[in-house]
C-alpha positions in Angstrom: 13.0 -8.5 -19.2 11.2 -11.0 -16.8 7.9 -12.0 -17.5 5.1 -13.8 -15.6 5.2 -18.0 -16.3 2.1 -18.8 -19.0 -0.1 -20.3 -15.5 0.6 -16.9 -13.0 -0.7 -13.4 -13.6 0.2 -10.5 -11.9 -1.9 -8.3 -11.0 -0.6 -4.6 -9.1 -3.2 -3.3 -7.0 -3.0 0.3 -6.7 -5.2 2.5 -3.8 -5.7 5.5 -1.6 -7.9 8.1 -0.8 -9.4 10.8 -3.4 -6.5 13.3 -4.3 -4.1 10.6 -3.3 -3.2 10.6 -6.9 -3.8 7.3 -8.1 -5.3 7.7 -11.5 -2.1 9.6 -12.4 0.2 7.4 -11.1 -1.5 4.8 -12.8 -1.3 6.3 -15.7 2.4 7.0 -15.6 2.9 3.5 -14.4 1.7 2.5 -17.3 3.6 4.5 -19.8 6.9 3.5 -17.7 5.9 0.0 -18.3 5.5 0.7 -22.2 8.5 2.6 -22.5 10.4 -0.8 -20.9 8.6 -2.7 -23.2 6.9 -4.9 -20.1 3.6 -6.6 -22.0 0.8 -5.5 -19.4 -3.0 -4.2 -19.1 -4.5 -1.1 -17.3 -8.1 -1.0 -16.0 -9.1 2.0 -14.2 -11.4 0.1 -11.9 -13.7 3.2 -11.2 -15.2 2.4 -14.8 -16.4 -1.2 -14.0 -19.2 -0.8 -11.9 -20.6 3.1 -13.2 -24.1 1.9 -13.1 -27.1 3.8 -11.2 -29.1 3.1 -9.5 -26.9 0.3 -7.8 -28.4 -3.2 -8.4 -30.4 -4.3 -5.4 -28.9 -7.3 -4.6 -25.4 -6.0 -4.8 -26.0 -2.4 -3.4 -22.0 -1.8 -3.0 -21.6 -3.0 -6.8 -18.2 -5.6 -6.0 -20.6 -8.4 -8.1 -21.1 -6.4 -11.1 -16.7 -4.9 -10.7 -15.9 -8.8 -10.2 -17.9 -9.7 -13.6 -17.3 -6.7 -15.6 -13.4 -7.4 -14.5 -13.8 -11.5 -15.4 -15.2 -10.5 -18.8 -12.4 -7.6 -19.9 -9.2 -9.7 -18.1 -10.3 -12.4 -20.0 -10.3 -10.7 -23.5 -6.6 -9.6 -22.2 -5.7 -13.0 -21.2 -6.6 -14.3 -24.1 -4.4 -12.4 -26.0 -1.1 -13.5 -24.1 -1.1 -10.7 -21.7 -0.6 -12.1 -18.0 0.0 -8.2 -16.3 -2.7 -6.1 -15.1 -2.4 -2.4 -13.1 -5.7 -1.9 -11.7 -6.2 1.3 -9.7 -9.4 2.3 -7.4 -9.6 3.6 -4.3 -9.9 0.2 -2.4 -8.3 -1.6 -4.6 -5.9 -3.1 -1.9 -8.7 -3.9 0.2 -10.3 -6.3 -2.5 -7.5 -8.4 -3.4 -9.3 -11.9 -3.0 -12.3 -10.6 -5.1 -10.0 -9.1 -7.7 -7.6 -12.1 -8.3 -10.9 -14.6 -8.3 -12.5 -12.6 -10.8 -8.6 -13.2 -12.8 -9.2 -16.9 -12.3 -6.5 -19.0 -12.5 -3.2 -18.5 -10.6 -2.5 -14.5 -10.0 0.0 -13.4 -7.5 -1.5 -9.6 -5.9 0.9 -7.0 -5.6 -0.5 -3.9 -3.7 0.3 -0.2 -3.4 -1.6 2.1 -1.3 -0.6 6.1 -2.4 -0.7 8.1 1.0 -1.1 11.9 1.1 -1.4 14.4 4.0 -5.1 16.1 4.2 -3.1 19.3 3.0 -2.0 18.0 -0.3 -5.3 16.2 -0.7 -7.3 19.3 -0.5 -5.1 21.1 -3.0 -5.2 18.5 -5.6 -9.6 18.2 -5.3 -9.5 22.1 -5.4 -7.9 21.6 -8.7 -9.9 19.7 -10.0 -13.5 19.6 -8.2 -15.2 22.3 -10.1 -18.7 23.4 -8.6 -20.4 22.8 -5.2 -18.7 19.0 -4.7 -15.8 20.0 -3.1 -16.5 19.8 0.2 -18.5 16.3 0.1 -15.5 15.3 -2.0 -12.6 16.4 0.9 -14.9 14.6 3.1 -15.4 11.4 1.2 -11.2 11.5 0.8 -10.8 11.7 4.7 -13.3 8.5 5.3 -11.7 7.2 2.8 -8.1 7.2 3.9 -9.2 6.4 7.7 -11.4 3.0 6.1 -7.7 2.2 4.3 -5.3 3.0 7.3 -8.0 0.4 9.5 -8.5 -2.5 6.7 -5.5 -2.5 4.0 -3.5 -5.6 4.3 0.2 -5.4 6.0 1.4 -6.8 2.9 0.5 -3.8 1.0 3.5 -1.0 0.2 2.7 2.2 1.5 3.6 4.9 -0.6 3.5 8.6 0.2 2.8 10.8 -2.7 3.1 14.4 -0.9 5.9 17.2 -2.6 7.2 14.2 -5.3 6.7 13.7 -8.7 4.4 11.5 -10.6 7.6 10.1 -12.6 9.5 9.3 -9.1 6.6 7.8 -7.3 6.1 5.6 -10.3 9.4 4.2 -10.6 9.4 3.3 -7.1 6.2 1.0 -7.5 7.2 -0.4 -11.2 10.8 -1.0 -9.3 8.8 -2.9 -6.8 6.7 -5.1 -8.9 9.8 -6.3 -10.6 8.5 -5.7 -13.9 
């Protein structure tokens, strides 16, 4: 088992549209990392800047993600741990704002999940109960158009459409190195 040097984190970016499945894959990530015995972190990034109404000076709420993120990385850092899976849906777009709020040395590794509008809608029927539905297919489809213009080249595509959560997360644990 390799691990990270004491001075470089890494840090695995993963991203895509609403029904893309990325808290799942994170998730399963995760547990394929435990089951390895690979020392690492998950944040589920969604939970770092829940506040409402949005501060006014930092409307799209990266300020209060980038200190909420400093403040938990660093109770994690401090404990040895130099791996962190962070999921959100523009996760990959934000990798300069996400490894600053690390500090120190930490080497991105992104991931964007892809999925065809299709699959998308099946997976939000399943589990958008109520009369958010269709804002939520919607938000999904502006979503994956923002991250199709803006996510870096270095970020690995990876399609999520008819496989399983256990294959699709051994392809991105197999290509962090971890």
């Amino acid at each position: 088992m390799t691990t990270p040097t004491a001075n470089l984190s890494e840090l695995l970016l993963i991203g895509g549209r609403s029904g893309a499945g990325k808290s799942t894959v994170a998730w399963e990530v995760s547990a394929l990392l435990q089951e390895r015995e690979s020392a690492h972190a998950f944040i589920e990034g969604d939970f770092l800047d829940q506040i409402h109404p949005a501060p006014a000076d930092d409307p799209h709420r990266s300020a209060i993600t980038a200190r909420n993120l400093a403040a938990v990385w660093g109770n994690y850092a401090a404990l040895g741990c130099r791996r962190l899976v962070y999921c959100n849906t523009v996760a990959v777009t934000e990798s300069q704002m996400l490894t600053e709020a690390m500090g120190g040395s930490v080497k991105p590794i992104g991931v964007l999940l892809t999925a065809e509008a299709a699959t998308v809608a099946e997976r939000l029927r399943g589990r958008e109960i109520g009369g958010a539905y269709d804002a939520h297919v919607e938000r999904s489809a502006r979503a994956a158009a923002y991250l199709e213009a803006h996510a870096p080249a270095w970020v690995r595509r990876v399609p999520t459409d008819d496989r399983t959560v256990t294959d699709i997360a051994a392809e991105i644990v197999a290509h962090t190195g971890w």
